[in-house]
PDB file with one MODEL, atoms N, CA, C and O in Angstrom:
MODEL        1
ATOM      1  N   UNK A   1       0.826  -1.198   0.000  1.00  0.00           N
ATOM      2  CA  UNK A   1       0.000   0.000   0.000  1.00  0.00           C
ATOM      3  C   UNK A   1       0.871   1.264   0.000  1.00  0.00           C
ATOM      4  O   UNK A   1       0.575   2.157  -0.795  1.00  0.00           O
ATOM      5  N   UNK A   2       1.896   1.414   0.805  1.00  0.00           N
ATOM      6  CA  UNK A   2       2.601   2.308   0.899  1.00  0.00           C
ATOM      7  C   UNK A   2       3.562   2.651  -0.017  1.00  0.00           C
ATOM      8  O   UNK A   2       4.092   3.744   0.185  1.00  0.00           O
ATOM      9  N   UNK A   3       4.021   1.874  -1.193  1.00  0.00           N
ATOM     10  CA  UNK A   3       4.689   1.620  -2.453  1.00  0.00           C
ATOM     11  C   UNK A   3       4.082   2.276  -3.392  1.00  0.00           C
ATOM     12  O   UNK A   3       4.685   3.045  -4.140  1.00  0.00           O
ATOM     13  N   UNK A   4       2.779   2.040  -3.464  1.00  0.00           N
ATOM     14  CA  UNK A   4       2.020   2.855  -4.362  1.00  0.00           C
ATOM     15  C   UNK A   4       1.615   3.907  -3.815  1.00  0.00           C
ATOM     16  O   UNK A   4       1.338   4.657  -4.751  1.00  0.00           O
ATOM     17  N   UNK A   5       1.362   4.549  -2.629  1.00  0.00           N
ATOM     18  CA  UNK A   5       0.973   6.043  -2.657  1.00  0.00           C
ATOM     19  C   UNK A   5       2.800   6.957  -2.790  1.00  0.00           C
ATOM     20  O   UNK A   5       3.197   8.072  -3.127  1.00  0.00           O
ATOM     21  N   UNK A   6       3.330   5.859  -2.371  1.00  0.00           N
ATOM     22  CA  UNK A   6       4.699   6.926  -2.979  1.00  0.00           C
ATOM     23  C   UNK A   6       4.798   6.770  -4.488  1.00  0.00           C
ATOM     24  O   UNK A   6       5.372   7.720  -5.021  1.00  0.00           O
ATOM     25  N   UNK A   7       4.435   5.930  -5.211  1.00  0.00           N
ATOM     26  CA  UNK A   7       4.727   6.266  -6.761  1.00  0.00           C
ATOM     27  C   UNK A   7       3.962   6.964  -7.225  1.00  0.00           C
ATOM     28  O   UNK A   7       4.129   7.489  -8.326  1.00  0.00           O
ATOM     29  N   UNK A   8       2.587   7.192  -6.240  1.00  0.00           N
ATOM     30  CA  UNK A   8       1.587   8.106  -7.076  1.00  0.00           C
ATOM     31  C   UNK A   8       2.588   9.711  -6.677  1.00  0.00           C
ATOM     32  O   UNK A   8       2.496  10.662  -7.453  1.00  0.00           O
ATOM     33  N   UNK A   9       3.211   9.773  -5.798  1.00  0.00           N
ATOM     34  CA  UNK A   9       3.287  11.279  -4.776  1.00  0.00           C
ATOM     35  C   UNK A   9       4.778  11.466  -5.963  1.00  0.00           C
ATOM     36  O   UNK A   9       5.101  12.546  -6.456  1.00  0.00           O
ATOM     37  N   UNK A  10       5.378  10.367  -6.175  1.00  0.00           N
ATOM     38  CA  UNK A  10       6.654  10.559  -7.426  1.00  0.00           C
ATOM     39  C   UNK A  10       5.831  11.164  -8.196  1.00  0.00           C
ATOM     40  O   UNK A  10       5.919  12.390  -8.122  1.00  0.00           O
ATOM     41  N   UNK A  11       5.052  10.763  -8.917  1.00  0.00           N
ATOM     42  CA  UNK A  11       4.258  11.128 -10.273  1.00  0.00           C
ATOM     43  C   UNK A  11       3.787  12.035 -10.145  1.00  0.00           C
ATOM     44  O   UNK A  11       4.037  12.805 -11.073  1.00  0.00           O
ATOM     45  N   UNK A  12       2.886  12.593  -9.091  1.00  0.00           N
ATOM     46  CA  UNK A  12       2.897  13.863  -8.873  1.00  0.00           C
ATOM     47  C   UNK A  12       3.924  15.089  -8.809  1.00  0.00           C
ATOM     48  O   UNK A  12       3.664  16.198  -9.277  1.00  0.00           O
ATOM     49  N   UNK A  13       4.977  14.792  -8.247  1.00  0.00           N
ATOM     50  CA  UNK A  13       6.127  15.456  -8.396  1.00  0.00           C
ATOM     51  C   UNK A  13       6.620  16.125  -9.677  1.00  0.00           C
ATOM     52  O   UNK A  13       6.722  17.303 -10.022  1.00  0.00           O
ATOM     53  N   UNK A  14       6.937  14.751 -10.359  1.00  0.00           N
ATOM     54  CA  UNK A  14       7.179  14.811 -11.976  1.00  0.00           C
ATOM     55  C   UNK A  14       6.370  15.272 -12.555  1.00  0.00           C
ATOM     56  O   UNK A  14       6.864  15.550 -13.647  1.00  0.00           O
ATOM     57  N   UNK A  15       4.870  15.700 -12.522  1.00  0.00           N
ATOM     58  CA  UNK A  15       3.768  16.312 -12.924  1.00  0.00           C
ATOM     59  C   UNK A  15       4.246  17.733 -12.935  1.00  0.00           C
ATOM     60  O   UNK A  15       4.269  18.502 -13.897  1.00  0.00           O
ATOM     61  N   UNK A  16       4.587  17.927 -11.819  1.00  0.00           N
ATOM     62  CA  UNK A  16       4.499  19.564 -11.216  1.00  0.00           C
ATOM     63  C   UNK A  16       6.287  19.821 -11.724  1.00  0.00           C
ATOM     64  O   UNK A  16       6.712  20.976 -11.688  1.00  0.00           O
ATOM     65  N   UNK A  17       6.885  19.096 -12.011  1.00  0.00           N
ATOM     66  CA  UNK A  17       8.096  19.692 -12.189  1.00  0.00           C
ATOM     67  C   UNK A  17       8.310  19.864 -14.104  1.00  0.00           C
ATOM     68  O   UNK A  17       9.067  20.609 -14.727  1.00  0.00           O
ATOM     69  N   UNK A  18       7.194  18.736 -14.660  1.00  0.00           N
ATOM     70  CA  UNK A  18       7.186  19.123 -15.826  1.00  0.00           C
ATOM     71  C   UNK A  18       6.383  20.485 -16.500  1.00  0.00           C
ATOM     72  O   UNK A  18       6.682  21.095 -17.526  1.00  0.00           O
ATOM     73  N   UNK A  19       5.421  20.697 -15.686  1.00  0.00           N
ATOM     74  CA  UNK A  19       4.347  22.136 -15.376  1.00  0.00           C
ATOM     75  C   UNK A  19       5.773  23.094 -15.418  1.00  0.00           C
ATOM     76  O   UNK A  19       6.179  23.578 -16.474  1.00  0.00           O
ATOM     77  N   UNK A  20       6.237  23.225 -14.542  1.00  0.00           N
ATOM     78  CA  UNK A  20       7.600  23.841 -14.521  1.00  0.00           C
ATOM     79  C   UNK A  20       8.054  24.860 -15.191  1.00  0.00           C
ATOM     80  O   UNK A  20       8.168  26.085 -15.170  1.00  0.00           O
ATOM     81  N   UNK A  21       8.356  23.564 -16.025  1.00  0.00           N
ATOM     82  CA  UNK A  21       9.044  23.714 -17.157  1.00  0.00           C
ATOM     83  C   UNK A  21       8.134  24.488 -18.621  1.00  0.00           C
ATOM     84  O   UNK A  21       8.464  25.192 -19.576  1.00  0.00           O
ATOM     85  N   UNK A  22       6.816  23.853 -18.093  1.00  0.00           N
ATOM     86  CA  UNK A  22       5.796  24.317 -19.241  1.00  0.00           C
ATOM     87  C   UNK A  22       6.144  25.971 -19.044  1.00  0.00           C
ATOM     88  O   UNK A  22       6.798  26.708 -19.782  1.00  0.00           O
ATOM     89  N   UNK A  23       5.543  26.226 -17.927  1.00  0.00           N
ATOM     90  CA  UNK A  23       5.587  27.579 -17.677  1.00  0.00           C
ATOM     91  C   UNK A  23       6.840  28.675 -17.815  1.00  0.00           C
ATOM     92  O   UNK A  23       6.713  29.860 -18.122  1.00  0.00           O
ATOM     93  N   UNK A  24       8.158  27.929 -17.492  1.00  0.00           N
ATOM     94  CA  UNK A  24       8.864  28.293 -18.024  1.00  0.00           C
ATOM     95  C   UNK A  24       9.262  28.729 -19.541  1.00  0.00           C
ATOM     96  O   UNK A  24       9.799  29.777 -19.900  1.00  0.00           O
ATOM     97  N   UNK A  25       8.916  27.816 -20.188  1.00  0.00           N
ATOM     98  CA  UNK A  25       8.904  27.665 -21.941  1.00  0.00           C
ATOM     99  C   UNK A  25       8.125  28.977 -22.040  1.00  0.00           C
ATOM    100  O   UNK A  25       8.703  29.891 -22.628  1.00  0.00           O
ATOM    101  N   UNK A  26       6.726  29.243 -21.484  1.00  0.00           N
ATOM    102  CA  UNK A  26       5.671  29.969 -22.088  1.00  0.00           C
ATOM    103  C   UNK A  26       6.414  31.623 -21.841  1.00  0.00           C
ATOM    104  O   UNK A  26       6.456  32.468 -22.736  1.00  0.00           O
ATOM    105  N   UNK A  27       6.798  31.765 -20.852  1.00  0.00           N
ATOM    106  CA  UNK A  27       7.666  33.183 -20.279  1.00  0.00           C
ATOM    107  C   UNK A  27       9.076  33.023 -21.505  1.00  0.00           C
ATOM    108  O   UNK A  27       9.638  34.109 -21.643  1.00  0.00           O
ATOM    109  N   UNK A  28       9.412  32.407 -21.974  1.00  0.00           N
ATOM    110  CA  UNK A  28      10.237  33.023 -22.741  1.00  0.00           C
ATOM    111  C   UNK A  28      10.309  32.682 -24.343  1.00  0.00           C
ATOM    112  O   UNK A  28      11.278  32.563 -25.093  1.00  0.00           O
ATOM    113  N   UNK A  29       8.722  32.559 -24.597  1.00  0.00           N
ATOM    114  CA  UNK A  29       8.313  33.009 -26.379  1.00  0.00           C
ATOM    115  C   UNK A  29       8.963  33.648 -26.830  1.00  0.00           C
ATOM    116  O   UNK A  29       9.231  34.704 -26.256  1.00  0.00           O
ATOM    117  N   UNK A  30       9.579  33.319 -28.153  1.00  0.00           N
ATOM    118  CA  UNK A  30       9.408  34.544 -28.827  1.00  0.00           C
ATOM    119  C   UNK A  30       8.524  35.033 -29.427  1.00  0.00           C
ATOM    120  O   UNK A  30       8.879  36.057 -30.011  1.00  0.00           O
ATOM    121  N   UNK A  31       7.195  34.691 -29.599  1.00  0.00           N
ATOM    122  CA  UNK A  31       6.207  35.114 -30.527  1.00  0.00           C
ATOM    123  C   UNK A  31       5.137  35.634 -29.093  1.00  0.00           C
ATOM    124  O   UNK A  31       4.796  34.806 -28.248  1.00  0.00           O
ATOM    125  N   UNK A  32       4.844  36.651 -29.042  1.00  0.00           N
ATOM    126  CA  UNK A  32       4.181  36.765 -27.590  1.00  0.00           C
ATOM    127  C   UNK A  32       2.752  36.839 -28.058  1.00  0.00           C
ATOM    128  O   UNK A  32       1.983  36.895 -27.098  1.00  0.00           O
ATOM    129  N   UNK A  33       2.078  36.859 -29.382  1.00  0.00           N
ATOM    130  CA  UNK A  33       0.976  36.628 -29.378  1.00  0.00           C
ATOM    131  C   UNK A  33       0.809  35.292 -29.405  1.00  0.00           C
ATOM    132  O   UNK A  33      -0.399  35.058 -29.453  1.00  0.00           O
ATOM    133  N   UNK A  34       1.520  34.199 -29.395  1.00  0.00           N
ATOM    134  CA  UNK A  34       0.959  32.362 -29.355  1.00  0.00           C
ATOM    135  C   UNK A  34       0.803  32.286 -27.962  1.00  0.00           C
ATOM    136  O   UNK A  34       1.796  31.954 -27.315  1.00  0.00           O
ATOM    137  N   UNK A  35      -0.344  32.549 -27.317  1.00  0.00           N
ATOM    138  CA  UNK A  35      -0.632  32.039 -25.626  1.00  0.00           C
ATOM    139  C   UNK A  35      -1.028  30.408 -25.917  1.00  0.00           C
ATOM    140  O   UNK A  35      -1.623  29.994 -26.912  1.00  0.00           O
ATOM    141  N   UNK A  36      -0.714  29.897 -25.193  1.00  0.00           N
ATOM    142  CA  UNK A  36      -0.678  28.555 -24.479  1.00  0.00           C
ATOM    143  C   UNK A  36      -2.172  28.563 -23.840  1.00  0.00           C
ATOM    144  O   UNK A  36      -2.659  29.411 -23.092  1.00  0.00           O
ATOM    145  N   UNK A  37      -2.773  27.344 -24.365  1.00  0.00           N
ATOM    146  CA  UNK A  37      -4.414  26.918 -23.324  1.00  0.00           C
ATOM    147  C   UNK A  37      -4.505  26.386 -22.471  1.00  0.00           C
ATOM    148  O   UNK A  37      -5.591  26.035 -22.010  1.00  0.00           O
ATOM    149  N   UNK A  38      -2.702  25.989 -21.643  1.00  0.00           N
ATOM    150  CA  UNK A  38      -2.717  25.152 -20.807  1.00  0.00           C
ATOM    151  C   UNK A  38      -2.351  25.931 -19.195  1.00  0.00           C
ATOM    152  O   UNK A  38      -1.455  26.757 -19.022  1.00  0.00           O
ATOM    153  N   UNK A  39      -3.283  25.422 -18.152  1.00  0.00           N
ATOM    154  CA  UNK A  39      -2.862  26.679 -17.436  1.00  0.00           C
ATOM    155  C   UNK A  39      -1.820  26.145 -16.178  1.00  0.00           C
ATOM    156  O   UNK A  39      -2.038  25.618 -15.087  1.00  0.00           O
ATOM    157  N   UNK A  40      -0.658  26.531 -16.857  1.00  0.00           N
ATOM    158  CA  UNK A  40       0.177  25.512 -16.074  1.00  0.00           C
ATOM    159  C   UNK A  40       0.637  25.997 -14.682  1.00  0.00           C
ATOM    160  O   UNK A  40       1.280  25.176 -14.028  1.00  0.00           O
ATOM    161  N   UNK A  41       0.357  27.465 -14.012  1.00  0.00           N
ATOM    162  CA  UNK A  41       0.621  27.077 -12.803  1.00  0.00           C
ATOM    163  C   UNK A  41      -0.219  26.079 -11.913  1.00  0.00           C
ATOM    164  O   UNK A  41       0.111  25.268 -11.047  1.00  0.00           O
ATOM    165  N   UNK A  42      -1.562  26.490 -12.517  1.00  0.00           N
ATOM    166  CA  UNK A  42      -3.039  25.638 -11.240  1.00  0.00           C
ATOM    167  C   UNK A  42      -2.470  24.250 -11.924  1.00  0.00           C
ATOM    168  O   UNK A  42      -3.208  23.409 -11.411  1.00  0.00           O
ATOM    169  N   UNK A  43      -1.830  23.750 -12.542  1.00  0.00           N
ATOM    170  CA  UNK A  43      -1.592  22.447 -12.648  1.00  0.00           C
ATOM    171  C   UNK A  43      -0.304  22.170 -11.637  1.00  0.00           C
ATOM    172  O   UNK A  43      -0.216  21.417 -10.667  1.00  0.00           O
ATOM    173  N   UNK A  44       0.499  22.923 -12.140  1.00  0.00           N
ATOM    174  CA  UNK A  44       1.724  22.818 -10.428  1.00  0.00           C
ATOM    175  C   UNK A  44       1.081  22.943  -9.567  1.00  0.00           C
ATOM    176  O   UNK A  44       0.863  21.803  -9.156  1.00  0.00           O
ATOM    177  N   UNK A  45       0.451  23.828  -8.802  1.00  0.00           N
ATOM    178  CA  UNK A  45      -0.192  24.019  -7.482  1.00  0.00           C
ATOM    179  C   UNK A  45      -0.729  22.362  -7.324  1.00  0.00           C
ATOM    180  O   UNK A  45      -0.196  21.467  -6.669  1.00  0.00           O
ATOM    181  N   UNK A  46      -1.920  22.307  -8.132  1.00  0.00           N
ATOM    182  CA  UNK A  46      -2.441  20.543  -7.993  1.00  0.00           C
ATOM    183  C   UNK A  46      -1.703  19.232  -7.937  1.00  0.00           C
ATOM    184  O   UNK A  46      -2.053  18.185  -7.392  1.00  0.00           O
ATOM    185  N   UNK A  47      -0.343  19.573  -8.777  1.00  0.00           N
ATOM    186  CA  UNK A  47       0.325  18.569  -8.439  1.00  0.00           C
ATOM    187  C   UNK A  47       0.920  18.509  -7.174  1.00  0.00           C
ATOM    188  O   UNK A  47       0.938  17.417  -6.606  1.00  0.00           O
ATOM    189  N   UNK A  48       1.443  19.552  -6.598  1.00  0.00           N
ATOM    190  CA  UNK A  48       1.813  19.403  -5.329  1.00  0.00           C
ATOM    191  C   UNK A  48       1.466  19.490  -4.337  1.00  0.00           C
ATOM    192  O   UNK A  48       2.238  19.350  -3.389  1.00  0.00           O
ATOM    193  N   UNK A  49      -0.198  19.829  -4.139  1.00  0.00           N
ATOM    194  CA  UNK A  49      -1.030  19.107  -3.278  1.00  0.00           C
ATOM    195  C   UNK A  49      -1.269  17.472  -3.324  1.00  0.00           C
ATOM    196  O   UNK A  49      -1.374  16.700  -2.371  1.00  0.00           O
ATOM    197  N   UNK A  50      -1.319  17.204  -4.684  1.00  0.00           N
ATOM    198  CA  UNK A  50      -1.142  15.799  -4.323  1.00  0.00           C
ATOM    199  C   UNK A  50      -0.360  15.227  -3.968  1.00  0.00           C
ATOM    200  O   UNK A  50      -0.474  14.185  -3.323  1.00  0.00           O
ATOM    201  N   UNK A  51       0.806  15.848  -4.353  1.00  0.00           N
ATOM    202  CA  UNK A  51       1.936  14.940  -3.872  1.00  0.00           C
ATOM    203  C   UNK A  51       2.496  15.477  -1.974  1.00  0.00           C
ATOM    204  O   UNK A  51       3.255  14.760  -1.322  1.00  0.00           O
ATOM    205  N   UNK A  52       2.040  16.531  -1.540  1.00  0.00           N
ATOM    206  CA  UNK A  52       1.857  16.227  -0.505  1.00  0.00           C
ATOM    207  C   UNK A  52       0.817  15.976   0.303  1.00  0.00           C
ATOM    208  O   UNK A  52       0.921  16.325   1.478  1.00  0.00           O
ATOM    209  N   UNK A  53      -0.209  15.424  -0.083  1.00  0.00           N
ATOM    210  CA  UNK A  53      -0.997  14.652   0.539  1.00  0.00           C
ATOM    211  C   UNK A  53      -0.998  13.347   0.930  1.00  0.00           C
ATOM    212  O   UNK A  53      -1.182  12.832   2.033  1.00  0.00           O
ATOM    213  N   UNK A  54      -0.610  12.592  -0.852  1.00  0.00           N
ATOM    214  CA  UNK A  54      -0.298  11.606  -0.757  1.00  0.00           C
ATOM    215  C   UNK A  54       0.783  10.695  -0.097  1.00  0.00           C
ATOM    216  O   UNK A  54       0.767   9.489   0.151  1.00  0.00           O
ATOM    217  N   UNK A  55       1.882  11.816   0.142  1.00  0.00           N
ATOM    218  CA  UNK A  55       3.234  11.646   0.904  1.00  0.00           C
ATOM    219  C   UNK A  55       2.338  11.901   2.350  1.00  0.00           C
ATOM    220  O   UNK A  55       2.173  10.849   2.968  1.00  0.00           O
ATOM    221  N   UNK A  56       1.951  12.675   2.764  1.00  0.00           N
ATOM    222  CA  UNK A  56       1.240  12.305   4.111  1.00  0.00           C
ATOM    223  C   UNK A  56       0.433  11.084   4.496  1.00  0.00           C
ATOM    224  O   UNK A  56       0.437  10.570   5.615  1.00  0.00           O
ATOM    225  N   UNK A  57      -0.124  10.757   3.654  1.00  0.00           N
ATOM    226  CA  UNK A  57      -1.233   9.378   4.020  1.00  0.00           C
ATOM    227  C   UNK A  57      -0.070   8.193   3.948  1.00  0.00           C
ATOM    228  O   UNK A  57       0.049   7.308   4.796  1.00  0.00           O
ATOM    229  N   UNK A  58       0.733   8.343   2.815  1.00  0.00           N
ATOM    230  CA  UNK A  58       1.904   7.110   3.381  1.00  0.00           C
ATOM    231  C   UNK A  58       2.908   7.708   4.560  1.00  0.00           C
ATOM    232  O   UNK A  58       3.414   6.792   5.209  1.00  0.00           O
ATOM    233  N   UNK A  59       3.208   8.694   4.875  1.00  0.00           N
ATOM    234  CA  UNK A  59       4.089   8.112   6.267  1.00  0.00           C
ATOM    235  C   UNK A  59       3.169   8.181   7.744  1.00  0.00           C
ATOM    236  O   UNK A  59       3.695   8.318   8.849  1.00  0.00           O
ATOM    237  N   UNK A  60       1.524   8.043   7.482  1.00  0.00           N
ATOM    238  CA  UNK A  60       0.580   7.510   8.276  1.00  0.00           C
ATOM    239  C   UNK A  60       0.273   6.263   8.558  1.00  0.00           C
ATOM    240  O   UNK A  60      -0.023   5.548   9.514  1.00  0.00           O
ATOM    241  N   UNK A  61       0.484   6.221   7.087  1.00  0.00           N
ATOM    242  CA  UNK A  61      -0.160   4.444   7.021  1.00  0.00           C
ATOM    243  C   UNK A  61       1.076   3.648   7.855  1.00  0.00           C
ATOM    244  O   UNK A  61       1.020   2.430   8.028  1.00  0.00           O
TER     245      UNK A  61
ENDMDL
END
């Protein structure tokens, strides 16, 4: 049980660190009228609620 809420809380991680990067990319366009539909901070924020949540419920369990 505890194997898998840490691979989910990894994956979450890697979620939010690839968001990151999204957001990063988008801040340094060169074309500043191509906006992006993806809204990648509320996707970092979400990933790293999950992943510390999920990292909480495993060092509970």
């Amino acid at each position: 049980m505890q194997a898998r809420l840490w691979s989910a809380a990894a994956a979450c991680v890697a979620v939010a660190v690839a968001s990151g990067i999204g957001q990063w990319r988008r801040g340094r366009r060169r074309d500043l009228d191509r906006v992006g539909m993806v809204p990648w901070p509320t996707i970092q924020f979400a990933a790293m609620m999950g992943a510390l949540i999920l990292a909480s419920v495993a060092l509970n369990s």
